[in-house]
Structure formats: C-alpha cells, structure tokens
C-alpha positions in Angstrom: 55.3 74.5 84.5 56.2 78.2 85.4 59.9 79.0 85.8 60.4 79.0 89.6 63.4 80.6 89.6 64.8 83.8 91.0 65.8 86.4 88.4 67.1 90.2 88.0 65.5 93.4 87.4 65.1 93.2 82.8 67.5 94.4 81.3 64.7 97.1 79.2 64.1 98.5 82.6 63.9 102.6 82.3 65.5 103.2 85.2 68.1 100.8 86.7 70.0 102.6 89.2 68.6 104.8 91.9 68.2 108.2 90.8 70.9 109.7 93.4 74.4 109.0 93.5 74.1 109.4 97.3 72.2 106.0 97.4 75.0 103.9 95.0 76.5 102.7 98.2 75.9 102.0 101.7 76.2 103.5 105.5 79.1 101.6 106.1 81.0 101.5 103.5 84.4 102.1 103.6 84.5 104.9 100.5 82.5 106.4 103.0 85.4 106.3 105.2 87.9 107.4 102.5 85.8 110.2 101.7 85.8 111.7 105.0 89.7 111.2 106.0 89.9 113.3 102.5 87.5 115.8 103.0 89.9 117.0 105.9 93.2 117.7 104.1 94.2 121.0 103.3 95.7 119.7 99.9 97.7 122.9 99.0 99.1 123.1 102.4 100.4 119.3 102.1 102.0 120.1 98.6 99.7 118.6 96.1 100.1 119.7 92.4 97.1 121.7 91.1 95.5 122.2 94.8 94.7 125.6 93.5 93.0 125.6 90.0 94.6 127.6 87.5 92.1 130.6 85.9 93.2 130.0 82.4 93.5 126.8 80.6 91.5 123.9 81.0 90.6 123.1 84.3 92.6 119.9 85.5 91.6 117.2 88.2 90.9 118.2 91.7 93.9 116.4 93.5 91.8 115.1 96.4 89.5 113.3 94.0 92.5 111.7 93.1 93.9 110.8 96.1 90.3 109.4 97.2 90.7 107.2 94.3 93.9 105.8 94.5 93.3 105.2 98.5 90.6 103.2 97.3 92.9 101.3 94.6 95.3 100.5 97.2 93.2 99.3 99.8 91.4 96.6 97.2 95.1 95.8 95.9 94.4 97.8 92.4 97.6 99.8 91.7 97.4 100.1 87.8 96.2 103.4 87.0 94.5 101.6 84.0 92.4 99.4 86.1 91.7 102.4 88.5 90.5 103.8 84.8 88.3 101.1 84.3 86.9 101.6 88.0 85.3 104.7 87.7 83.8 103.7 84.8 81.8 100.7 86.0 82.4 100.0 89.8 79.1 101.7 91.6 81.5 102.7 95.0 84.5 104.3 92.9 81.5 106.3 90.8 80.4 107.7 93.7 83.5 108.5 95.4 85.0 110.2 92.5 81.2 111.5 91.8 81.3 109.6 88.2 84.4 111.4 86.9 86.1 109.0 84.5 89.5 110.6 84.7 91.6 108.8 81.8 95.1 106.3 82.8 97.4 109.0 81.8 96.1 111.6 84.1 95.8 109.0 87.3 99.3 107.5 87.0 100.8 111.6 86.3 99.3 112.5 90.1 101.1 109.5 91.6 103.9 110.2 89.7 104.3 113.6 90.8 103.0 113.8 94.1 105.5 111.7 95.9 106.6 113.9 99.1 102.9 115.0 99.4 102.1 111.6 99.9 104.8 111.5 102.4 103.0 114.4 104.1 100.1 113.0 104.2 101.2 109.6 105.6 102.9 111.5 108.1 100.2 113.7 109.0 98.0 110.8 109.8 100.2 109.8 112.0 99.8 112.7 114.1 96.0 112.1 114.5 96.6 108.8 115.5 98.9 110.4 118.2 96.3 112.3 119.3 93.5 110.2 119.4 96.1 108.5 121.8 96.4 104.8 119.5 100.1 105.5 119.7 102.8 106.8 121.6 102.0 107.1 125.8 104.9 107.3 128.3 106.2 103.7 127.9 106.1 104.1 124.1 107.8 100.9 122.6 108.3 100.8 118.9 109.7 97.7 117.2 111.9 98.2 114.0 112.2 96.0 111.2 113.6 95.8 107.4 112.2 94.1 104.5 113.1 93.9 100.8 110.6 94.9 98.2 111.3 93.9 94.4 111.8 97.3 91.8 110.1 97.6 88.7 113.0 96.0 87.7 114.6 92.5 86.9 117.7 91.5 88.1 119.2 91.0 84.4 118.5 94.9 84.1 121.2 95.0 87.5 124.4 93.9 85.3 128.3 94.3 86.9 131.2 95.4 84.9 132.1 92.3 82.9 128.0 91.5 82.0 128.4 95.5 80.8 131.1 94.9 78.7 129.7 91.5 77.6 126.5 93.0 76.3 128.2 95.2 74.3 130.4 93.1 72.7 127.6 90.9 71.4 126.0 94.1 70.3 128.7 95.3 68.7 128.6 91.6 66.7 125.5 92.0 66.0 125.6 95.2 64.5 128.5 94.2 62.2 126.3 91.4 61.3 123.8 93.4 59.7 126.2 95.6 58.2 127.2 92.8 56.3 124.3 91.5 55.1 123.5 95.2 53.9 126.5 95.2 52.2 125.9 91.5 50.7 122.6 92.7 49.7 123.8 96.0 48.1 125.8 94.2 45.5 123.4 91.5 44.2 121.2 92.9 41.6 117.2 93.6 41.9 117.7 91.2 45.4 115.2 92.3 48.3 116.7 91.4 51.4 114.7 89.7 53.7 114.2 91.6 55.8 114.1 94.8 54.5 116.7 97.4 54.3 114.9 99.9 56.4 114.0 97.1 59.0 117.5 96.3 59.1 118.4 100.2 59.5 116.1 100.2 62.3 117.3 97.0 63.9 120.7 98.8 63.9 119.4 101.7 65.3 118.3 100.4 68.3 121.4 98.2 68.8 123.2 101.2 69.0 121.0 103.3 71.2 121.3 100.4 73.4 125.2 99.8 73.2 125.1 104.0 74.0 122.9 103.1 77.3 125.4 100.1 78.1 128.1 102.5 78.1 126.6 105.6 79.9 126.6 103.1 82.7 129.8 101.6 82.3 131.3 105.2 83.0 128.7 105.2 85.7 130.2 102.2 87.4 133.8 103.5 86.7 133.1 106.7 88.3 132.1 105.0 91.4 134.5 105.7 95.1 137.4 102.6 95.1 135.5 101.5 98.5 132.8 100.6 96.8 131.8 96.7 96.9 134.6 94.9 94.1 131.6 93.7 92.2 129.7 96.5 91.8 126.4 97.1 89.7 124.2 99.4 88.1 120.7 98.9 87.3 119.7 99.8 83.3 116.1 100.4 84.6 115.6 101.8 87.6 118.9 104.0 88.3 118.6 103.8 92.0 117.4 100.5 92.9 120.2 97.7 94.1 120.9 93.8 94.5 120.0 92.2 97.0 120.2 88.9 98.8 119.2 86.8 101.7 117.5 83.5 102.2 119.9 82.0 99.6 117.6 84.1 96.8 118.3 87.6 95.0 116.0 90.1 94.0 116.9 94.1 92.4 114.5 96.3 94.7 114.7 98.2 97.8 115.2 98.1 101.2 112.3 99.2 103.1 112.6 100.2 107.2 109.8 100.9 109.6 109.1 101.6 113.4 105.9 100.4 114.2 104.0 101.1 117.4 103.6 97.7 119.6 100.2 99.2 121.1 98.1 98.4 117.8 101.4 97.8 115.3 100.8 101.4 113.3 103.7 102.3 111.5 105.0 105.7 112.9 107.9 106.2 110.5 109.3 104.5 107.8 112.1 104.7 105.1 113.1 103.5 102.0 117.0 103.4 101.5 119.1 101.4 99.1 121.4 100.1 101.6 121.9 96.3 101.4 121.4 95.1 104.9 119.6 96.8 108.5 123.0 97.4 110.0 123.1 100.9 110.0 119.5 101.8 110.4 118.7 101.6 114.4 119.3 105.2 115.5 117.9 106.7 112.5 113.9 105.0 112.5 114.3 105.4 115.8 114.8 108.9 116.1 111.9 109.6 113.4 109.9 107.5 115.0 110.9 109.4 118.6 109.9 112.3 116.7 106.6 111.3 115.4 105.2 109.9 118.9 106.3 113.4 120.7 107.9 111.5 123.2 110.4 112.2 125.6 111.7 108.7 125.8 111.4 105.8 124.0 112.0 101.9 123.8 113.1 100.2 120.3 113.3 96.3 119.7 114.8 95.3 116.6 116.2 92.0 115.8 120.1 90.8 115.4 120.3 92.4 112.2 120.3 95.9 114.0 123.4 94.6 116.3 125.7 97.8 115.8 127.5 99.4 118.9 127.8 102.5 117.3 124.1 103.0 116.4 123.1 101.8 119.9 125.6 104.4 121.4 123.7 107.2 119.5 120.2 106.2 120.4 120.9 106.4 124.1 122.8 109.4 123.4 119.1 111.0 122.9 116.8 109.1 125.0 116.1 106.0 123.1 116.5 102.2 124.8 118.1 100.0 122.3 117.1 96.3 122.7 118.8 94.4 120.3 120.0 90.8 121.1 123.8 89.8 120.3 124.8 88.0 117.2 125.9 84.8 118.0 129.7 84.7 117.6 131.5 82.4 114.8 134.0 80.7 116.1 137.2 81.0 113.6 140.1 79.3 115.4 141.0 75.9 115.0 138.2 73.5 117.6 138.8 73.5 121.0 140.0 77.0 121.5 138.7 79.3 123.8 136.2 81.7 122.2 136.4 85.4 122.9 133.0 85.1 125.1 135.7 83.3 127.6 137.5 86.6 128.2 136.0 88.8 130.8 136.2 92.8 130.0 136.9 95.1 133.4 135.9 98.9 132.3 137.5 100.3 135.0 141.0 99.0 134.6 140.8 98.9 130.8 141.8 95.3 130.6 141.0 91.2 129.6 140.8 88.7 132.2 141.3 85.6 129.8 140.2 81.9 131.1 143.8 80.9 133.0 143.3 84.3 134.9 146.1 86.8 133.4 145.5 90.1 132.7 145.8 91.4 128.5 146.0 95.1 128.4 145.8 97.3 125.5 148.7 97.7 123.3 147.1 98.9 120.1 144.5 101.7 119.2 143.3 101.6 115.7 141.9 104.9 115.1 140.4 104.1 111.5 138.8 101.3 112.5 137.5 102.5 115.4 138.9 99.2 117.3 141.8 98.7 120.4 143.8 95.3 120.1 144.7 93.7 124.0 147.2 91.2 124.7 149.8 89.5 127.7 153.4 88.2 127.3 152.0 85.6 129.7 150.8 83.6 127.0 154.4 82.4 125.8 154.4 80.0 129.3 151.1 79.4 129.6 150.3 75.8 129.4 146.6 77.0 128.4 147.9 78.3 125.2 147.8 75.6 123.0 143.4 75.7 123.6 144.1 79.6 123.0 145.9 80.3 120.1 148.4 78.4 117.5 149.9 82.6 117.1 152.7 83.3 119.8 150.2 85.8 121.7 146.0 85.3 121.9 144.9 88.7 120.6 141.9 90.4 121.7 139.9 93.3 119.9 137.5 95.0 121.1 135.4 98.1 119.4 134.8 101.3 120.8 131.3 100.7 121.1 131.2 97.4 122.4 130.1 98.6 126.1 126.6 100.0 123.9 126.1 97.1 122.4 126.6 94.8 125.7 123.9 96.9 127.0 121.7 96.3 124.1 122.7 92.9 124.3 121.7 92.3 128.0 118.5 93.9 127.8 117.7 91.5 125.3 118.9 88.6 127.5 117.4 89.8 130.4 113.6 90.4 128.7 112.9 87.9 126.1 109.2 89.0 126.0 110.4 91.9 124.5 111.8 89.8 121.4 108.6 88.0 121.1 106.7 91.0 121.0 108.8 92.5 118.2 108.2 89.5 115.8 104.5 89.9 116.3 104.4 93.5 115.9 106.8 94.5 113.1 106.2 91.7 110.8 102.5 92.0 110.3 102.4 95.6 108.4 105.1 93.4 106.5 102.7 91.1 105.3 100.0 93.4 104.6 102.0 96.0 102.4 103.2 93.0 100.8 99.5 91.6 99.9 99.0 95.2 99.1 101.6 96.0 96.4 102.0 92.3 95.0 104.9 92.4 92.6 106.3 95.3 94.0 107.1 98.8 93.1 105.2 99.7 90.1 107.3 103.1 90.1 111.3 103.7 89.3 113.8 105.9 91.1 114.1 106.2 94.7 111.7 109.1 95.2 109.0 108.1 93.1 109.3 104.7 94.9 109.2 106.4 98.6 106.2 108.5 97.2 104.1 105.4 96.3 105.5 103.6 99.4 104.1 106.6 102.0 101.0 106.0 99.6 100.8 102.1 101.0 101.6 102.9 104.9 98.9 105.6 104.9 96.6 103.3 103.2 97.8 100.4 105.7 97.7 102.8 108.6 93.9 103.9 107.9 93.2 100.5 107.1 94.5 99.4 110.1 92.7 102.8 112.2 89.5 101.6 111.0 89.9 98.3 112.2 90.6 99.1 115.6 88.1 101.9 115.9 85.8 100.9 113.7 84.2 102.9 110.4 81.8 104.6 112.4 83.9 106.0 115.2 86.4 106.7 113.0 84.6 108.8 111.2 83.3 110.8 114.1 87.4 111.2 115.0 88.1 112.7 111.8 85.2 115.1 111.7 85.6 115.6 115.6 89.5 116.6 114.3 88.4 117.9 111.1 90.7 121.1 111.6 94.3 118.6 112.3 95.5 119.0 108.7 95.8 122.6 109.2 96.9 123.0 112.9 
C-alpha cells in the first residue's frame, strides 16, 4: 500500500528557500515592525557607538542592525548574545532582519555593553511618539508609580558584611598556609611527586591570594563608608553597585527598579533604576520625570503606602503634581487600651492638639534635625483619662513638618478608592511582563550597564505594548507617517 502520509519538500531539493530574502517572512510579522521603528532613528544623533563608519580600519557593525536584533531578542525572551548568535545563523525572521549578517557573541554583547544611555535615549524618545500620537498624557493625565526588585547578575553570597569579609579571609589565609606546608613537606622527601603537583599547588595559591587581595579591597571599601550608613553594611564582590534587599520574608542582591506608567494604556513614561532599599523616597522624583515626559502642565500620581512620605508629597504639589498615596496604617506601641495618636485632633490654625478628654497640647519642642515638633499639656498630671493615655507623666505628641502634605495625600486616597484600584491594575502589569521578559534578571553588572539594558526592556515593552493597541499595521503607518520624530 502507498504511504499515505504527508511529507516535506526532499532534503536533495536545488533550491529550498525562496530566492529573495524579501519573501523569508510575512506581511505581518512583527520584524517587520521592528524594522520600521528602526529605520527612523537618527542613530548618531541618539549616541550610538560607530553610527558613523570610520574610513580606515575594518568596517564594524552598523549599530541599527544591532539594535534591530537585540529588539527582536528581547521581545522573544532571548537575552544571551550567544543565542542571538545562533539566531542569525538559522532563524529565517532574524536572517532577514539583520539581512543574513552572522555578527559573532563578542561583537553583540560589546554594543549592549556600551550603548547603555543610547538605549536610554531611545526608550525615551519613544515615548515622545507615543505622546504625540496621543496614547499618553491628555489634560487629566494620571500616572501610577510603582517599585519592584530585580535580582543582579549576582548571588547574595557575593553581598558579604564585615565579619563574612573578614571570615573569608581568614579561611583563606588557612588555606594558603596549608599548601605551604605541604610544599615544604614535599621539598624535603627525596624524588617524592606531590600530588598534586608543585605548579598546581603554586597556582592554587595564586588565586587564594588574588582573592584574599579582592576580600580586602572591599574591606577598606566598607570601612570607608559615612558612620550613618546602615550598622551592617555590605558590599557586593560582583557587581560593585548592586545591594540587599528584602521583603516578603525573602532576600535577593539586585536592584530596585521605579516606573510611572500611564493609566490610559499602562505605557511606562519614565522609569529608574536606583539602589535604594525601599520606595520611600522616590514619589516626587518619577513623578516629575514622568511630568516631564507627558508635557503636561498638571499631573495626578497614585502610588501605594510604600510612597507615604510628607516631604516627597510636599514637593510634588510644590510643582503641579497630585499625590495620592493612602496612609500607613499606624502601629500601636503603648501598652493596650491607650489612646492611639489618630485620637488627637490637629487645629492648623492655632498650632495645637485636641486630645480625647478635650485639653489643648501645644508645642513645646522644635526639633530642627529631625525635621519634627513635640506637643504636650500639664493637664495630663489630673486627668483621670491618663492612665488609657500614657504610663509617662505627660502623653507626648510629635508631629512632622510635613504631616499636613501627607494628610492631603492621605485623604485623597480615602476619599477615591477607585483611584487605588486603578493603580494595582496599571502599574503592576509592565511588572509582570519585564519580568517574563528578562527571567533571571540582569544579565549586566554595575548600575549603568544595568539602567542601559533595563531602558533596552521598557522600549521593547513599550513597543510591544504600542503594537498591541494599535496594531502592526497602523503602527507602522504612525512611524512612517512620523518618520522625521527622531530628528525633530
């Protein structure tokens, strides 16, 4: 019976591929797309190394091929510059985007490595066209900020404190007189070999003590550190700049990465990445970058309770931005029963505490360091009240300079809870996808390489995301309708 099967083209076939590039993929496919959005860029202009080829020499890479192909490796979750090797060589889509150069894992990692603030051009440039095709910003603008932590290309045994430092050496140290010895022990028995063999043991040493020299360089490095520096302080033996950090019971050494995404079609209009251990002090300044990136004169930001800071939500109205950040809710650190500090009523205009049995606690105390006034009445010596106040002889009341900011950030919160819900659902989805984008990671070290390949993931992210709403085909028409925006 004749094999009823379906099977391929033979293998002896002359020819196997079409005979034009043009035809390896089709309409709609999204090199396509890449290879428009590319084709725009003025690359020199945006800061790209070897935009202009050199007239001696041999010629290098064109940078936008480059770029085309790690766009590509980003949006299919293919970071490794050898994989992105590989590509070119037998994927039919990267062939014809990169028009079947076969640039070697050396070269392709090199133009990541040092093309970082070009890629934070170009991530920000994007933004601008988004602006204008009007998929962000408007007159109500609302932006929602959030933080997340992304893990180094480091491990945390590479983040050691003082006394693992000094630890590690010591058992260097051991180790190295170890080998000594048995050098020595060797040396004086006659034709004896030791196992292993003099020069591996020389080499074993050698490292040990390159090692211990590393171990040091950073114990001087922690040493040198400001006194208000956290008691048990770190320093990472791999990546120099990235920190510890915690939450959710877990640790991880990496990065703390900020953006302010648009709650329209949750772009992300600005984003940092900053070595700071928590979101406390970051409000005003996404917010302001991402003011600046929707040209707008106003602007509202939601962020959650991690954000609560009276001082950053003082400097954002300061210059037109609406803080919406709910309270923290308060621990309660006196013994049960007493009365929390949410039972004392503030009066701005008189400067003073109204406390539950109706007194009056005025401000005797101005900490200027701390930023901080301190409020209290001799009333509560014969107060029968006291003992659900305080076991002190006077309740004491503080109160931070910027606590009126934050109660305005606070009520806003209160007063639209919508507001909240929409922050969750807008600022934590580019979360997700950056993290299915760059599983594992960073795959760079040191904080500007890192903010390099992370401008790298938004702008993939944010065309990604473009496409998506516009679709392929009208997005394309956009970018060859604004084919001049990388130079205006």
């Amino acid at each position: 019976m004749a094999n009823q099967h379906k099977r391929g083209t033979p293998r002896t076939q002359t020819a196997l591929l079409p005979a034009a590039i043009e035809d390896y993929v089709e309409a709609g496919s999204l090199v396509r797309l890449i290879d428009e959005y590319v084709s725009g860029l003025d690359m020199a202009r945006l800061g790209f190394v070897k935009s202009v080829p050199a007239h001696t020499g041999r010629p290098a890479y064109a940078p936008d091929d480059l770029l085309r192909l790690y766009l590509y490796g980003y949006w299919q979750r293919l970071r490794s510059s050898r994989r992105l090797e590989l590509e070119c060589a037998r994927n039919l889509e990267v062939m014809w985007l990169v028009r079947e150069l076969k640039p070697d894992h050396k070269t392709i990692a090199e133009f990541r490595r040092v093309n970082a603030e070009a890629f934070g051009a170009t991530c920000a440039q994007f933004v601008r066209f988004v602006r204008e095709v009007k998929l962000v910003g408007g007159e109500a603008a609302i932006v929602a900020v959030d933080g997340s932590k992304f893990k180094a290309s480091a491990s945390k045994k590479s983040v050691p404190t003082a006394e693992q430092l000094q630890k590690e050496q010591k058992r260097i140290e051991r180790r190295i007189a170890d080998y000594l010895a048995e050098m020595d022990e060797a040396d004086r028995e006659e034709d004896a070999q030791p196992q292993p063999t003099r020069e591996q043991i020389e080499e074993a040493i050698q490292k040990l003590r390159e090692r211990n020299k590393k171990l040091k360089d950073a114990q001087a490095k922690l040493e040198a550190q400001p006194p208000q520096e956290e008691a048990n302080a770190r320093i990472s033996l791999t990546d120099p700049d990235c920190v510890m950090l915690s939450g959710n019971g877990s640790s991880l050494a990496g990065y703390n990465v900020q953006h302010a995404v648009d709650t329209q079609h949750k772009l992300i209009v600005a984003h940092e990445v900053t070595t700071q251990r928590n979101d406390h002090a970051s409000l005003e300044p996404m917010s302001s970058q991402a003011k600046h990136a929707l040209g707008v004169e106003s602007l509202t930001v939601v962020a959650d309770g991690g954000y609560m800071n009276g001082e950053q939500s003082g400097k954002c109205e300061a210059c037109g931005i609406t803080p919406v950040v709910p309270m923290s809710a308060v621990t309660q650190t006196r013994h049960p029963g007493s009365y929390p500090k949410s039972m004392f009523s503030y009066d701005e205009t008189t400067d003073t505490y109204r406390c539950p049995a109706g007194e009056l606690l005025r401000r005797y105390k101005r900490d200027r360091q701390k930023r901080v006034d301190f409020y209290w009445t001799a009333a509560c010596e014969s107060c029968p009240s006291k003992t659900l106040c305080t076991r002190a002889k006077r309740r004491t009341i503080i109160r931070s300079w910027f606590a009126a900011a934050a109660e305005r950030a606070g009520a806003r919160a209160r007063e639209r809870p919508q507001l909240m819900r929409l922050r969750s659902a807008t600022a934590e989805h580019p979360f997700g996808n950056l993290k299915a984008m760059m599983p594992g990671g960073f795959s760079v070290r040191t904080l500007p390489k890192v903010r390099g390949e992370m401008a790298l993931a938004v702008l993939t992210y944010n065309l990604k995301r473009t496409a998506n709403i516009l679709g392929s085909t009208a997005l394309s028409k956009e970018l060859r309708a604004a084919r001049t925006f990388a130079r205006a």
